[in-house]
C-alpha positions in Angstrom: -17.7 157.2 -37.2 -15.1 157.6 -40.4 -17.1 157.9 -43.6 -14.6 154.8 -44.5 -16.3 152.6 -41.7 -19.7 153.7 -41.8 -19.7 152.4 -45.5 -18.2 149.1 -44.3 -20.2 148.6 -41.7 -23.3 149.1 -44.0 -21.7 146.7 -46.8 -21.0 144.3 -44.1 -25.0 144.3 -42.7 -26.0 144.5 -46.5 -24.5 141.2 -47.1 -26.2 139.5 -44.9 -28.9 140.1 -47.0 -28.2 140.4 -51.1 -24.8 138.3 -52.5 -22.2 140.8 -52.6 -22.2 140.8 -56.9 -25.6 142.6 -56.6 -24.7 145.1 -53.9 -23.8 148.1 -56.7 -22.3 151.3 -55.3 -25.8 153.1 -55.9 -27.6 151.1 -53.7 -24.8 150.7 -51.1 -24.8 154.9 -51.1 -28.7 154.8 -50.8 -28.4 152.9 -47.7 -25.9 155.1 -46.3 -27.9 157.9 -47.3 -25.2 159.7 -49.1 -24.3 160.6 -53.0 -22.6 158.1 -55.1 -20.3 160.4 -55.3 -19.3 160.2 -51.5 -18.0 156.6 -52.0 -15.7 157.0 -55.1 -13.9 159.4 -53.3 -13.0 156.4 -50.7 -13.1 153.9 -52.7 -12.2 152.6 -56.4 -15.3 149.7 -56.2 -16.8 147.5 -54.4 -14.1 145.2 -53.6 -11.9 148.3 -52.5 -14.1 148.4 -49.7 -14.6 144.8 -48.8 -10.4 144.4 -48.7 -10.8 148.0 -46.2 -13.6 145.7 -44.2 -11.4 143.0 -43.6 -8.0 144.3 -43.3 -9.9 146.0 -40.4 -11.6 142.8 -39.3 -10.4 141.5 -35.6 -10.7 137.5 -34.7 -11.1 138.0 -31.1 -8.8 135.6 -28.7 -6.5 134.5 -31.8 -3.5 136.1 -29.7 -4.5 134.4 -26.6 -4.7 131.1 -28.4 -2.3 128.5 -27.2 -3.0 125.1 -29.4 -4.3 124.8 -32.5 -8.1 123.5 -30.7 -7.9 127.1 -29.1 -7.3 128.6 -32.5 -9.9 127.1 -34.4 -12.6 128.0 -32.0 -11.2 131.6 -32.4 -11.9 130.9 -36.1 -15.2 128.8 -35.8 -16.7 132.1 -33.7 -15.9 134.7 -35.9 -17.5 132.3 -38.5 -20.6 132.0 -36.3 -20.7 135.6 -35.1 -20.5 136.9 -39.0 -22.3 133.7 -40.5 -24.1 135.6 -43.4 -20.9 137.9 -43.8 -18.9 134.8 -44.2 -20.5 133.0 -46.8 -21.1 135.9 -48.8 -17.6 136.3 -49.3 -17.5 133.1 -50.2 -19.8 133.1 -52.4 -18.3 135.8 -54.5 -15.1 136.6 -56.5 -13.9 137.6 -53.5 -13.1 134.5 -51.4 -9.3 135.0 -51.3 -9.7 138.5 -49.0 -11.7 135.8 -46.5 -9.0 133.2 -47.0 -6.0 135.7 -46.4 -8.0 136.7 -43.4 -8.0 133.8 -42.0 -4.0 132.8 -43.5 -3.3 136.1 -41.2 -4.6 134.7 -38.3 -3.4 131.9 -38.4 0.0 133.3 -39.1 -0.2 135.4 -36.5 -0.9 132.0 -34.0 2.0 130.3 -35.6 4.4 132.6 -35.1 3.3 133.2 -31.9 3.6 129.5 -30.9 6.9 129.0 -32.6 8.5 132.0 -31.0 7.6 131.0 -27.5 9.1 127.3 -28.3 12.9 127.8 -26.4 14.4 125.2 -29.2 13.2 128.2 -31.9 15.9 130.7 -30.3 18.7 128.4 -31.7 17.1 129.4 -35.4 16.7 132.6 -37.4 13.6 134.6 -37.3 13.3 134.4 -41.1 12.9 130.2 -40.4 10.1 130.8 -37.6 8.4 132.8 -40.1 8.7 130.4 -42.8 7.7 127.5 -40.4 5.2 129.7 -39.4 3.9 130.6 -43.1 4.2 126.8 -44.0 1.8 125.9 -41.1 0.1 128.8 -41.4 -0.7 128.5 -45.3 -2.1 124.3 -44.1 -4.2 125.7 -41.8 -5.9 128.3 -43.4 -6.4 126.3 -46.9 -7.9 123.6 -45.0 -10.5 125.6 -42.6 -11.5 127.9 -46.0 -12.0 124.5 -47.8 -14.2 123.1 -45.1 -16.5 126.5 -44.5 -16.7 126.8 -48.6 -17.6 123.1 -49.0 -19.6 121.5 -46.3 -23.2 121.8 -45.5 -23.4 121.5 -41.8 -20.2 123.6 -40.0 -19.7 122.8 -36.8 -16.7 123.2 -34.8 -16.3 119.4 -34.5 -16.2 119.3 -38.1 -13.5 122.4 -38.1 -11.6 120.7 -35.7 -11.9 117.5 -38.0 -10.3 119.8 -40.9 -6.9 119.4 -39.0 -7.2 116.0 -37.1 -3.7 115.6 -38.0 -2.1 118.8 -37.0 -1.1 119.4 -33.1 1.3 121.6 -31.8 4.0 118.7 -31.5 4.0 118.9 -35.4 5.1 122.6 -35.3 7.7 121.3 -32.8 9.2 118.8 -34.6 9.7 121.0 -37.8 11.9 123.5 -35.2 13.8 120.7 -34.2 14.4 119.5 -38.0 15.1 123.2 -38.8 17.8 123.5 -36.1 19.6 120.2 -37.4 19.6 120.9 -41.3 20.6 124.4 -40.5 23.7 122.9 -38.5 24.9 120.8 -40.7 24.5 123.8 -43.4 26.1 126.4 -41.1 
């Protein structure tokens, strides 16, 4: 295993246990038994590595997921697979690497949806991206919001977070796409 990996891996288990604004490079480098030393030439801090651990981070099944129910379990799993993980991100000053996490998997769903609609091909692929983004940017702020501010997270409760999203709602934003863009065009 890459130095890199082996030091998020360890950061990752570590929070689990202390908030991450205790874990300090010197006791992150104890428990992976090298020199201080060792991580500054990977990283700048702290944070350097826990934007490496989740740029690297997969959501298993988001590309397989074909309505936004499917998505969210995607999402609730990952949540309960990496509980601990989760809320310690949360917990610290860096929640936005968690919430553009999940914006990117959510993204990547949008798009995916968008571009296998047949009424998208009569648009440009910078509109599916920005219906995608749009969507994408509800979602994410909405599941982050629920995770960071309820007790009890279920996936009922996740799913609750975007009772009044269905795909029909990205389909209907195609179709008004495709009709301002004719009359612009």
């Amino acid at each position: 295993m890459k130095t890199e990996y082996y030091f998020a891996a360890t950061l990752k288990t570590l929070m689990a246990e202390v908030p991450l604004d205790d874990i300090s490079v010197t006791l992150l480098a104890k428990k992976c038994r090298v020199n201080r030393q060792t991580f500054y030439y990977h990283f700048h801090d702290i944070y350097d590595l826990l934007t490496l651990v989740y740029l690297n981070e997969k959501m298993e099944g988001i590309e397989n997921a074909l309505t936004i129910k499917d998505m969210v379990k995607c999402i609730y799993n990952y949540y309960a697979n990496n509980k601990a993980f989760v809320l310690a991100t949360l917990d610290s000053a860096c929640k936005d690497l968690f919430q553009e996490f999940i914006y990117n998997n959510c993204y990547k769903f949008c798009l995916h949806i968008i571009s296998n609609d047949l009424e998208s091909k009569k648009i440009t692929a910078n509109d599916r991206k920005s219906i995608a983004r749009y969507y994408a940017m509800a979602f994410s702020n909405s599941l982050v919001y629920y995770l960071s501010n309820y007790k009890n997270k279920t996936i009922e409760g996740m799913m609750n977070a975007l009772c009044y999203e269905d795909e029909s709602n990205i389909k209907r934003s195609i179709t008004k796409f495709i009709k301002i863009r004719g009359k612009n065009d």
